[in-house]
C-alpha positions in Angstrom: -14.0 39.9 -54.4 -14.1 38.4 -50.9 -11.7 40.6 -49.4 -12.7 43.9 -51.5 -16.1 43.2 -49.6 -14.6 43.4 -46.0 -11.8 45.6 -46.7 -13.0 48.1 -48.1 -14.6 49.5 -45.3 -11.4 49.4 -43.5 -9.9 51.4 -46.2 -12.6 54.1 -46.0 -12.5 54.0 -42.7 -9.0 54.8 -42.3 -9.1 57.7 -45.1 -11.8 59.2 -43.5 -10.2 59.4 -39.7 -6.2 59.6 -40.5 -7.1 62.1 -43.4 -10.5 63.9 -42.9 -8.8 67.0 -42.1 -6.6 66.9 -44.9 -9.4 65.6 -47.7 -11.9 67.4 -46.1 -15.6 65.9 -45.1 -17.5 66.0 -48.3 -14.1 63.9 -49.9 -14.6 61.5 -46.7 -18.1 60.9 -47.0 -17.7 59.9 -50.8 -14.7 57.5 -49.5 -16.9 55.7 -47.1 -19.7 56.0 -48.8 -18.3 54.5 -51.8 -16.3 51.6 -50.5 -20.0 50.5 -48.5 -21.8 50.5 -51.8 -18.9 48.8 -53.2 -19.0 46.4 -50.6 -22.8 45.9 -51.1 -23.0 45.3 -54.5 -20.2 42.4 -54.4 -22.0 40.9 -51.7 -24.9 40.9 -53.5 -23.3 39.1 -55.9 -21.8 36.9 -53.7 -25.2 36.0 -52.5 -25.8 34.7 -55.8 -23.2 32.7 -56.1 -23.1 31.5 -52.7 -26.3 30.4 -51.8 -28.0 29.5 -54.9 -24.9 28.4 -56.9 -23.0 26.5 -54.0 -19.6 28.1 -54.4 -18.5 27.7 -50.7 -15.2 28.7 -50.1 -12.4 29.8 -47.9 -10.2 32.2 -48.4 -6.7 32.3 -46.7 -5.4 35.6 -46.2 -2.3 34.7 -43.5 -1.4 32.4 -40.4 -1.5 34.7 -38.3 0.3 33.4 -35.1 1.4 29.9 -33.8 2.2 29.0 -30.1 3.2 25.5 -29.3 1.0 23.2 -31.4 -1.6 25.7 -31.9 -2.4 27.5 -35.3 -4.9 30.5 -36.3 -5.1 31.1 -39.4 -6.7 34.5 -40.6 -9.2 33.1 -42.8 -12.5 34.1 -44.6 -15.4 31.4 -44.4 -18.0 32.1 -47.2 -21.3 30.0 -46.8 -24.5 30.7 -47.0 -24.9 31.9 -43.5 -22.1 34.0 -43.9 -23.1 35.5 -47.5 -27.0 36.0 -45.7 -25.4 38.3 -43.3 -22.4 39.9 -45.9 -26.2 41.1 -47.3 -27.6 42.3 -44.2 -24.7 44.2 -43.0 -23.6 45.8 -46.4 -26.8 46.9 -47.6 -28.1 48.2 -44.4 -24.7 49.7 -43.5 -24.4 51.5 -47.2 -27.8 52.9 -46.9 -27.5 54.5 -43.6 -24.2 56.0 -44.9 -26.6 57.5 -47.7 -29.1 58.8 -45.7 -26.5 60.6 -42.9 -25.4 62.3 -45.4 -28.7 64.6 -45.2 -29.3 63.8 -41.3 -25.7 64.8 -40.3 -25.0 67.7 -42.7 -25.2 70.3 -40.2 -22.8 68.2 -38.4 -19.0 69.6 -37.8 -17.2 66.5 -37.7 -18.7 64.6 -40.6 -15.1 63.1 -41.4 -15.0 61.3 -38.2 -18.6 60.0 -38.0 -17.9 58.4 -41.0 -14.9 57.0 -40.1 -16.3 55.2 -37.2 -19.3 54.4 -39.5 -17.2 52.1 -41.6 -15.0 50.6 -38.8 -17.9 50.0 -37.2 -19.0 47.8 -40.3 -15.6 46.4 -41.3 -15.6 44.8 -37.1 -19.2 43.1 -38.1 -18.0 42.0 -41.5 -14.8 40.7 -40.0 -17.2 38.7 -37.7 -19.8 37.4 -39.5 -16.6 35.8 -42.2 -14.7 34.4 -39.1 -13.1 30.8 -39.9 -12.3 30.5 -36.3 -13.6 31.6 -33.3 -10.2 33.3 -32.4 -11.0 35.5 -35.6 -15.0 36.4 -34.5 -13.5 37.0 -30.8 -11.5 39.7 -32.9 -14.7 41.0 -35.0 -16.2 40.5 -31.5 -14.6 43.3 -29.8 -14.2 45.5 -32.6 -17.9 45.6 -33.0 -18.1 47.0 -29.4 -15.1 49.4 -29.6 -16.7 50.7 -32.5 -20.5 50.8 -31.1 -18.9 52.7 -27.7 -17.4 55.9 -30.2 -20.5 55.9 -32.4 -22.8 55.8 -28.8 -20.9 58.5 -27.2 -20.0 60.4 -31.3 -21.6 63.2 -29.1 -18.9 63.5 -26.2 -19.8 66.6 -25.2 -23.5 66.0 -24.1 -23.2 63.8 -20.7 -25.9 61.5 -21.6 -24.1 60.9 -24.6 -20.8 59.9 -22.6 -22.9 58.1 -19.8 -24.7 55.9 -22.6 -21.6 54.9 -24.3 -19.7 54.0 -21.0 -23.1 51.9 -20.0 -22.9 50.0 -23.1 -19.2 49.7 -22.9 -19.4 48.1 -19.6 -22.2 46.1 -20.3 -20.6 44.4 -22.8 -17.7 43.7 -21.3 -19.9 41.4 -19.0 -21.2 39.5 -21.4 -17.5 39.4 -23.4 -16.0 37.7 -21.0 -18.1 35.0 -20.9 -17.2 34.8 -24.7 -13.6 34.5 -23.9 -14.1 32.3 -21.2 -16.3 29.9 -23.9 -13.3 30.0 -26.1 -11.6 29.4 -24.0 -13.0 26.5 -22.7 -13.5 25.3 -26.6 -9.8 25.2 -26.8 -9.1 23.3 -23.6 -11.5 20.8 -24.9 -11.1 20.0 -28.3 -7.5 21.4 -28.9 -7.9 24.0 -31.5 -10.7 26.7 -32.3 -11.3 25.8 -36.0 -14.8 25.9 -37.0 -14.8 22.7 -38.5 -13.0 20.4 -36.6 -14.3 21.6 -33.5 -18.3 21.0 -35.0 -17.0 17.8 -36.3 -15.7 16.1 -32.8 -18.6 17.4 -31.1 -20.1 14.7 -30.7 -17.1 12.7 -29.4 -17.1 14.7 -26.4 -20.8 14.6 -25.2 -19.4 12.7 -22.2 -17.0 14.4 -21.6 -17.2 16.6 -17.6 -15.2 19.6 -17.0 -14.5 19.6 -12.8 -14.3 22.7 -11.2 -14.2 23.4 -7.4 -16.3 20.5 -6.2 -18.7 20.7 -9.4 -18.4 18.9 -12.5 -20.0 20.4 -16.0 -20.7 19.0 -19.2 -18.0 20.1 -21.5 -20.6 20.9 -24.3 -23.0 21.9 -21.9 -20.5 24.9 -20.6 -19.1 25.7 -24.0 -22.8 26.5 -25.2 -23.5 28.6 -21.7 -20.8 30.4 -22.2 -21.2 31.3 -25.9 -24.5 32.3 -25.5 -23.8 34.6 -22.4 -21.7 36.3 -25.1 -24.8 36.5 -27.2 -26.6 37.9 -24.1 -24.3 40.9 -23.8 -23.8 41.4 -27.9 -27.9 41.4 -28.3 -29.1 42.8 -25.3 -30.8 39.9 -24.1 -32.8 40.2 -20.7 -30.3 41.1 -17.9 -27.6 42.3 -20.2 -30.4 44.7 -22.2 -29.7 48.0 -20.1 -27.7 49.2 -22.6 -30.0 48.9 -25.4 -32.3 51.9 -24.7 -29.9 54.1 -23.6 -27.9 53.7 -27.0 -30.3 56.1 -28.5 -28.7 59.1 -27.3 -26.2 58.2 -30.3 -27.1 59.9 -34.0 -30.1 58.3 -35.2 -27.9 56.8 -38.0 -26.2 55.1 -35.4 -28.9 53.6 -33.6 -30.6 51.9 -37.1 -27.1 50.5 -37.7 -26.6 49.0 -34.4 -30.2 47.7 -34.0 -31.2 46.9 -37.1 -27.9 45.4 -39.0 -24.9 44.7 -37.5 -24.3 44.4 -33.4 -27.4 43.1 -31.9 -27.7 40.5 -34.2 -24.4 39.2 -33.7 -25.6 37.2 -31.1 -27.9 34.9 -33.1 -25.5 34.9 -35.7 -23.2 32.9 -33.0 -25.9 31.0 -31.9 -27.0 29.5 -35.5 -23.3 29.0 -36.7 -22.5 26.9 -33.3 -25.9 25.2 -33.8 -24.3 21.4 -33.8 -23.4 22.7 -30.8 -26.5 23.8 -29.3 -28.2 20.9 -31.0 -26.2 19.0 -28.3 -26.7 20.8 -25.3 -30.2 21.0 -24.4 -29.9 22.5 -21.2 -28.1 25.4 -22.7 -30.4 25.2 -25.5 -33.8 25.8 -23.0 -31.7 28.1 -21.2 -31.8 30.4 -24.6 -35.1 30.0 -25.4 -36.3 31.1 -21.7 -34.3 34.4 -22.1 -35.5 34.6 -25.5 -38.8 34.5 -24.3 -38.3 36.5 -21.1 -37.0 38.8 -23.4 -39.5 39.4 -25.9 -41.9 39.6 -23.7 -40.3 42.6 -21.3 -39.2 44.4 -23.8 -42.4 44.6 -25.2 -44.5 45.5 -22.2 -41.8 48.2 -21.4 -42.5 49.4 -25.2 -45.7 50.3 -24.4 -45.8 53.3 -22.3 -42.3 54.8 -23.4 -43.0 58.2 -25.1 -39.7 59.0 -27.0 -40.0 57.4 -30.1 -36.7 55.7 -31.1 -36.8 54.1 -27.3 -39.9 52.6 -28.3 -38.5 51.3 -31.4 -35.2 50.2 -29.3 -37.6 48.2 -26.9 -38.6 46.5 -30.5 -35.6 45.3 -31.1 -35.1 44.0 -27.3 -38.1 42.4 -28.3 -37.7 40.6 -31.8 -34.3 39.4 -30.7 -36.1 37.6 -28.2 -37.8 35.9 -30.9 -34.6 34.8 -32.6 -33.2 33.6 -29.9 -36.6 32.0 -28.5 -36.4 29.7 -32.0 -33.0 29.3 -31.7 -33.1 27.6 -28.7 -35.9 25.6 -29.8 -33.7 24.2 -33.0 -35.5 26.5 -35.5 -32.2 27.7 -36.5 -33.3 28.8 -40.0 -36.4 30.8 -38.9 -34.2 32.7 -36.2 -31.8 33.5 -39.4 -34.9 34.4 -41.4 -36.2 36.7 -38.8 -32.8 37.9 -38.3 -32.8 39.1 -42.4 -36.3 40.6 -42.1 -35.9 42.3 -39.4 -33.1 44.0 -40.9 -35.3 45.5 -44.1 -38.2 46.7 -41.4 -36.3 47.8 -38.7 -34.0 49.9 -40.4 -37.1 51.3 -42.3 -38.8 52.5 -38.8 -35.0 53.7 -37.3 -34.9 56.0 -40.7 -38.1 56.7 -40.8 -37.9 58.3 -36.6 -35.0 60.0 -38.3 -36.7 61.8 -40.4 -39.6 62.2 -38.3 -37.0 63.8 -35.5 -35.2 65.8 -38.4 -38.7 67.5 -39.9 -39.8 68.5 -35.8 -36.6 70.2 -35.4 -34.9 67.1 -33.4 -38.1 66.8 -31.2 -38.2 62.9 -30.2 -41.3 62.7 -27.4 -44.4 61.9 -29.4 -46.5 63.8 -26.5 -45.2 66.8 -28.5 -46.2 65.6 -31.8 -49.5 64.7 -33.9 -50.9 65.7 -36.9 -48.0 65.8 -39.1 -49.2 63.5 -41.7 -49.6 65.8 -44.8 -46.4 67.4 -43.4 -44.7 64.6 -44.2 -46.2 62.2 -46.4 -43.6 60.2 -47.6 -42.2 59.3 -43.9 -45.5 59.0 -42.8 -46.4 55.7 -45.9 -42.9 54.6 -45.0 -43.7 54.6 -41.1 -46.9 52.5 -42.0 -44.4 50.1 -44.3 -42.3 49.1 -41.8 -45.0 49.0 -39.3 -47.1 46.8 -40.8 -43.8 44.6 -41.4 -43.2 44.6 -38.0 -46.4 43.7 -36.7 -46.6 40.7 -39.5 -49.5 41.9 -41.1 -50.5 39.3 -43.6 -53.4 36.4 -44.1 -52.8 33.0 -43.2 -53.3 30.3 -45.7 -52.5 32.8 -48.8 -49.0 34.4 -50.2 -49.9 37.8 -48.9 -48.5 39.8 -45.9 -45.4 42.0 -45.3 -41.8 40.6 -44.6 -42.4 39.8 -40.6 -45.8 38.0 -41.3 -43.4 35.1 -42.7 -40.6 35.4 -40.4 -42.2 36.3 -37.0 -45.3 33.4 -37.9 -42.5 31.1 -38.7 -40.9 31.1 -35.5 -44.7 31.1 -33.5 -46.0 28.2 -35.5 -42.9 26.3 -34.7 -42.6 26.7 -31.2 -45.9 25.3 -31.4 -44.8 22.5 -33.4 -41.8 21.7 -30.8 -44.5 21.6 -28.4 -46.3 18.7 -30.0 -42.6 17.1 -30.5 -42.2 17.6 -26.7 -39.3 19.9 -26.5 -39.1 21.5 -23.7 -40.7 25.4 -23.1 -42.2 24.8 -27.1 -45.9 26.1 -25.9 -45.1 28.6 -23.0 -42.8 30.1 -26.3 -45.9 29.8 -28.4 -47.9 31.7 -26.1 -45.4 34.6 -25.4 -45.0 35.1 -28.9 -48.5 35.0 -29.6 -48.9 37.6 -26.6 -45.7 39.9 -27.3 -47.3 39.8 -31.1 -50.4 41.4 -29.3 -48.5 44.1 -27.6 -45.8 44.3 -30.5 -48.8 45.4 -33.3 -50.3 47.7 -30.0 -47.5 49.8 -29.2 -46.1 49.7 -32.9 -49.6 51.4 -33.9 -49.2 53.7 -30.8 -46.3 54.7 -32.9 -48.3 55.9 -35.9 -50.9 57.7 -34.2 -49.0 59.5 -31.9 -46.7 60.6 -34.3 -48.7 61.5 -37.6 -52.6 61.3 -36.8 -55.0 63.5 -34.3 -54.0 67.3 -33.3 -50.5 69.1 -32.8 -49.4 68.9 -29.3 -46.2 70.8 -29.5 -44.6 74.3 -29.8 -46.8 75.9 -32.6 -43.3 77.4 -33.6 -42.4 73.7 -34.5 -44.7 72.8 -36.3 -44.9 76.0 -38.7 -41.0 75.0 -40.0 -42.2 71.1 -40.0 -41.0 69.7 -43.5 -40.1 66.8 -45.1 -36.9 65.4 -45.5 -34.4 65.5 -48.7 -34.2 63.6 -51.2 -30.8 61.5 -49.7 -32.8 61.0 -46.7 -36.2 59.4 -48.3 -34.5 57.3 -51.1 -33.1 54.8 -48.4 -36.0 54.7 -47.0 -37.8 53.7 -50.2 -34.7 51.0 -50.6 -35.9 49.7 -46.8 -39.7 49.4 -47.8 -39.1 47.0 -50.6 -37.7 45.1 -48.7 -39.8 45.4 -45.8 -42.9 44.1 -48.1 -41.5 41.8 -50.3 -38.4 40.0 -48.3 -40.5 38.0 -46.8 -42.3 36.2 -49.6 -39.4 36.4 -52.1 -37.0 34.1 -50.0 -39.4 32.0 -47.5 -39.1 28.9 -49.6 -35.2 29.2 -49.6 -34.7 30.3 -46.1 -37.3 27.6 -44.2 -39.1 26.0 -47.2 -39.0 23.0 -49.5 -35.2 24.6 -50.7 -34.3 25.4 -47.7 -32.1 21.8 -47.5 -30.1 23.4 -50.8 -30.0 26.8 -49.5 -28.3 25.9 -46.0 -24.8 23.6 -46.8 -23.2 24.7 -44.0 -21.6 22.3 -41.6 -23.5 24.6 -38.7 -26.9 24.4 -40.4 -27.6 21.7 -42.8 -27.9 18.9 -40.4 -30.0 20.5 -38.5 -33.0 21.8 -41.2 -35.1 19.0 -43.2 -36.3 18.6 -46.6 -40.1 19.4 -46.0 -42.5 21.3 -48.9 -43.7 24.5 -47.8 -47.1 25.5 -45.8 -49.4 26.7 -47.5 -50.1 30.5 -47.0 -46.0 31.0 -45.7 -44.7 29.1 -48.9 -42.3 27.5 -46.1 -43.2 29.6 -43.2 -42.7 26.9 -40.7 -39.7 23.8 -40.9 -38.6 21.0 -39.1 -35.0 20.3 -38.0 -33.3 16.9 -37.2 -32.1 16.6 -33.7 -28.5 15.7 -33.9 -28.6 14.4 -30.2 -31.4 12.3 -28.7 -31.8 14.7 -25.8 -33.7 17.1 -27.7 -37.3 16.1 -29.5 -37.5 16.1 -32.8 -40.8 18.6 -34.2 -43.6 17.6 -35.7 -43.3 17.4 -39.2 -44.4 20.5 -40.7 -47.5 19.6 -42.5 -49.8 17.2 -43.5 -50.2 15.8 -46.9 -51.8 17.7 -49.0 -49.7 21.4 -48.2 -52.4 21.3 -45.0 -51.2 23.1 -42.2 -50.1 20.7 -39.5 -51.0 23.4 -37.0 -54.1 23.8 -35.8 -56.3 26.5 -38.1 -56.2 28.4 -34.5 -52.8 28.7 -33.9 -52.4 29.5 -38.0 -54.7 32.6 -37.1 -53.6 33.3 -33.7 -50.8 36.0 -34.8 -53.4 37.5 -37.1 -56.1 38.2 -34.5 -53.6 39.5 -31.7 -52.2 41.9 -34.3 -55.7 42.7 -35.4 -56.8 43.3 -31.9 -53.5 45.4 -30.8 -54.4 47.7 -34.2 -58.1 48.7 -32.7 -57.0 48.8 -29.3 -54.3 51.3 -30.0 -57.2 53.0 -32.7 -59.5 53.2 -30.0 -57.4 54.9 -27.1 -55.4 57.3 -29.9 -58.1 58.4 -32.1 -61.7 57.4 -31.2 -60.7 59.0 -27.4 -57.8 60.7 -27.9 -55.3 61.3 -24.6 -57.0 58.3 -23.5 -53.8 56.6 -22.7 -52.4 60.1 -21.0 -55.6 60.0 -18.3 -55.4 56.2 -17.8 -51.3 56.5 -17.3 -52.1 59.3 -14.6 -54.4 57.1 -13.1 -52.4 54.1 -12.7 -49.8 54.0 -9.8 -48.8 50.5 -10.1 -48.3 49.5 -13.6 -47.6 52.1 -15.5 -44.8 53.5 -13.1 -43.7 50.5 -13.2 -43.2 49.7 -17.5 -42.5 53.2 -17.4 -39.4 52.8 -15.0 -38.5 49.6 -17.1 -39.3 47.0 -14.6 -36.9 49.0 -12.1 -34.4 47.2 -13.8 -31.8 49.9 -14.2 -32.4 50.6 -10.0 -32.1 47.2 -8.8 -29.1 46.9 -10.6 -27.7 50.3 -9.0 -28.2 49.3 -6.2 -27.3 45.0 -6.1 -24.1 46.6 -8.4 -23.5 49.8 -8.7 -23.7 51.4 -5.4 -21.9 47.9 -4.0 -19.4 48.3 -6.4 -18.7 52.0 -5.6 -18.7 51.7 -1.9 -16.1 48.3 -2.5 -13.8 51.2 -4.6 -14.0 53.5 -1.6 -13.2 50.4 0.6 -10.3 50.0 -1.6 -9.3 53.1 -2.5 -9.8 55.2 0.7 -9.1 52.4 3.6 -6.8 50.4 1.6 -4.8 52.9 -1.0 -5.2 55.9 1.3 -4.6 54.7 4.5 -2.9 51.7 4.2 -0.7 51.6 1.0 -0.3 55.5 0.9 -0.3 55.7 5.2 2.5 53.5 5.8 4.3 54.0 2.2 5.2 56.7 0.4 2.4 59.5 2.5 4.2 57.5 5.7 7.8 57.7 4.9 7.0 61.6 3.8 5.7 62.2 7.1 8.3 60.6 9.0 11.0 62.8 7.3 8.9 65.6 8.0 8.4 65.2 11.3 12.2 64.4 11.4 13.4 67.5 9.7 10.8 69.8 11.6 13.0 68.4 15.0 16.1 68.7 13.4 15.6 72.7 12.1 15.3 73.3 15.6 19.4 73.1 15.7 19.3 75.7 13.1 19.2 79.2 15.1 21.3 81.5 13.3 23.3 82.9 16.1 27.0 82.1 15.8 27.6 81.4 19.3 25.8 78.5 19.3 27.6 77.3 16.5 30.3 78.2 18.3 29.8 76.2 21.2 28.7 73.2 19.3 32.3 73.3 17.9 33.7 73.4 21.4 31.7 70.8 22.7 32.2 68.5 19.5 36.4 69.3 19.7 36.0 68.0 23.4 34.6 65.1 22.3 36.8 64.1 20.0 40.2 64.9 22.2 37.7 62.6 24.5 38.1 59.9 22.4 41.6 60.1 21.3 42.7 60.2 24.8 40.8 56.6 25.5 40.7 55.5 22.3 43.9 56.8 20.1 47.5 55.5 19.7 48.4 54.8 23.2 45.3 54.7 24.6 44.1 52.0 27.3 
């Protein structure tokens, strides 16, 4: 079942690209598409079996090389974490195949987006069931092979190319800290197998790495390292750049890679090396302050951006900053939880854009939009769905609220809670969620507004064909908003409440989440984890008797009230005094020029890097290939012999005699020579 679940996608993968021509695209898109569905149900299944029936497992499919005294094996490692994201991946990956089959019919090369569609999940599967951090290196890099053809799937548009080259660079960046963390894993404990590096852990707290005149904790480093991986992977702050620009990618493309499968690989490292984390607590601040950083920039930058699948990418930027914000406070679980709601919601609102961009006639700046509601009904409920999921609508101390209200609240209440405990950066986290919650539900309801409510601000022409998607487009979507409403409350008790203990078995996890009964109004919302390691506090415990919260009622209601006041805010400029936010953005010549440009992010680092960088290549290439290497080799020796032969022609005149006389003058020389120098000579 196991390897009919990450295989398959290979299979259709490989149909669909060696054979599209041959089968045709309508044959390719039923391959692919039915090997993900496949690949879903199983893992649905599996997800059964798994995490409520404990069948942990793993499955040997080969060695598959051995230097020395090392081994790798190729192995699959079913868990819970693992079968949580098999879930993810599969069901999000199938549906998007679903729904490009109405977005991309126009398309000519169907067969190949496909293709790529399907490698692209088979890298992530191959990740997220890695025994061995060899094996994820390998799922790793296919993830971002696969994510650089889907970015740039439009070669021929520049933008497309530029993006995909961005994010291919990018990545590399925060790759090769990855490597060098494996590397570093291996020089340490001697192999790279899950569990026997997570189990000696804790015999090598002590141990130092030297290097130059520095000396580093061993666990320490290996955590830094992995997590600058996770930087790169899920476009944390300073390796974000590529995030936005990933948009110019089918829309498809861009709900698979943000809401599914490559920007949540990072947390997915980060909570299955969380006994190693859990003992490096520098590290461990060090990812919740670019967590929070995170969240918190992407979120301000969200707010004045005016296409609308870049504001939805700066929503990703943002919630990943979350995840990793509660990873690196220990709430492990509640980053994971966040992590599997996010996918329902986020998906939902890339779709939804999709359709939106699909019924203008592939108009994407909401300046040009308005009005479309009763154009499009059904995106425009599904729009609300996933934006009242991502904003965590719901009411504290009861069951009711959309998937992020448990998830997102989770992760604010227990930074909060790791405050109390004393762990370092627990309440400035609490208060940069609490504010990115704020601008989150502003710029989320922005969304709405701008898009579906007030007057038409576009091409009349536009809006006259304006229509609402078909059928294989919507029914996703509908797919999405089930689980954008009811994820949350359905699995908060096994994700981060009282069965949480049961549902996590994992060596990564279960040490590191308590048995605790469930807050009231979250049924679990909030946990508390064992330090494994006395260097890190150990969090309040996560309620009173009773099922009180062991929050403060304020900081209960504090995510409810920012999300509340973001709603009217965004009411008030968009439709009470509509092009409200249009005057006050021409007014402002400091901040919104400055959210607008992205922090001038993108230009510092063209000119720290880029222009650096290309004026070291012309140092190289034009002093030092040109003049140097090519002056006094190969360009040098050419010359020379030029120069040489142009003398040399010079003897060539043509007229016989000179020729003539050259003989003579050669013959004397010779009977010279002979006469000093022959037999008999002196």
């Amino acid at each position: 079942m196991y390897i009919a679940i990450v295989f398959g996608p290979l299979v259709g993968a490989l149909i669909a690209g060696l054979f599209g021509k041959v089968i045709g695209d309508r044959l390719a898109q039923i391959v692919t598409t039915g090997f993900l569905l496949l690949s879903a149900l199983l893992s649905f299944f599996a997800f059964t079996q798994v995490a409520y029936g404990g069948h942990d497992q793993i499955v040997h499919l080969m060695n598959w090389f051995a230097v020395g005294d090392f081994r790798a094996e190729w192995a699959l490692r079913i868990d819970t974490l693992t079968a949580v994201m098999l879930v993810v991946v599969t069901f999000v990956s199938s549906l998007v195949h679903v729904y490009s089959w109405g977005y991309m019919a126009d398309d000519p090369a169907k067969a190949r987006f496909f293709s790529y569609l399907s490698f692209f999940t088979f890298s992530m599967l191959m990740l997220v069931t890695a025994n061995n951090f060899l094996q994820m290196f390998f799922g790793w890099e296919g993830v971002g092979l696969a994510s650089y053809l889907l970015i740039g799937f439009w070669y021929k548009k520049p933008e497309a190319n530029a993006a995909a080259i961005k994010a291919f660079v990018t990545n590399r960046v925060g790759d090769f800290g990855f490597a060098l963390g494996v590397m570093t894993i291996f020089a340490v404990f001697g192999t790279l197998d899950f569990d026997t590096v997570f189990g000696a852990v804790q015999d090598k707290t002590d141990l130092s790495i030297p290097f130059l005149w520095m000396h580093f904790n061993a666990i320490e480093l290996v955590a830094f390292l992995l997590f600058i991986g996770a930087m790169g992977k899920s476009a944390q702050f300073f390796l974000h750049v590529w995030l936005p620009d990933a948009m110019e990618g089918p829309t498809p493309v861009s709900a698979l890679i943000h809401a599914a499968t490559m920007v949540t690989a990072g947390v997915f490292l980060v909570a299955r090396c969380a006994p190693i984390f859990e003992l490096a607590p520098h590290a461990s601040l060090f990812v919740t302050v670019i967590g929070a950083i995170t969240a918190f920039f992407a979120a301000t930058v969200g707010l004045v951006q005016n296409d609308i699948k870049r504001v939805i990418a700066y929503s990703t930027c943002s919630q990943l900053g979350y995840m990793f914000m509660a990873g690196g406070l220990g709430l492990y679980d509640a980053a994971m939880f966040h992590l599997f709601t996010h996918a329902f919601f986020k998906a939902l609102l890339f779709l939804g854009a999709g359709s939106v961009i699909i019924g203008m006639h592939h108009e994407q700046d909401m300046r040009k939009m308005g009005g479309i509601a009763s154009m499009m009904p059904l995106t425009w409920i599904f729009m609300i769905i996933g934006t009242l999921a991502l904003t965590g609508v719901g009411i504290p101390g009861t069951s009711i609220g959309f998937a992020g209200f448990f998830s997102k609240d989770a992760i604010i209440e227990g930074a909060w809670e790791a405050g109390i405990a004393g762990t370092a950066f627990g309440f400035p986290a609490f208060w940069v969620g609490v504010i990115a919650a704020l601008l989150t539900s502003f710029y989320s309801w922005r969304v709405v507004f701008m898009t579906f409510h007030g007057s038409y601000r576009g091409d009349p022409k536009v809006l006259s064909h304006a229509h609402e998607s078909p059928p294989l487009m919507l029914v996703p979507l509908g797919l999405l908003s089930i689980g954008a409403v009811f994820a949350g409350l359905i699995f908060a008790s096994s994700f981060i409440g009282d069965k949480a203990p049961e549902f996590w078995r994992s060596p990564a996890m279960a040490e590191t989440v308590a048995a605790s009964p469930a807050i009231a109004g979250h049924d679990g919302a909030a946990i508390t984890h064992e330090a494994a390691s006395t260097d890190k506090a150990e969090p309040a415990a996560a309620h009173e008797e009773g099922g009180e919260h062991a929050v403060p009622l304020w900081v209960a209601w504090s995510p409810f009230a920012v999300t509340l006041i973001g709603f009217l805010v965004a009411w008030y400029m968009y439709i009470t005094r509509p092009g409200l936010g249009a005057r006050m953005a021409a007014r402002s010549s400091l901040v919104h020029p400055f959210l607008y440009n992205k922090w001038y992010v993108d230009e510092i680092y063209d000119f720290v890097f880029i222009r650096g960088a290309r004026k070291l290549g012309d140092l190289f290439w034009k002093i030092g290939d040109q003049r140097l290497i090519d002056g006094f080799g190969p360009n040098g020796f050419a010359a020379a012999t030029l120069a040489g032969a142009k003398r040399i022609i010079r003897l060539q005149t043509g007229y016989l005699y000179h020729y003539a006389f050259a003989m003579l003058i050669g013959l004397v020389g010779f009977v010279t020579w002979l006469l000093f120098n022959g037999p008999g000579g002196h």
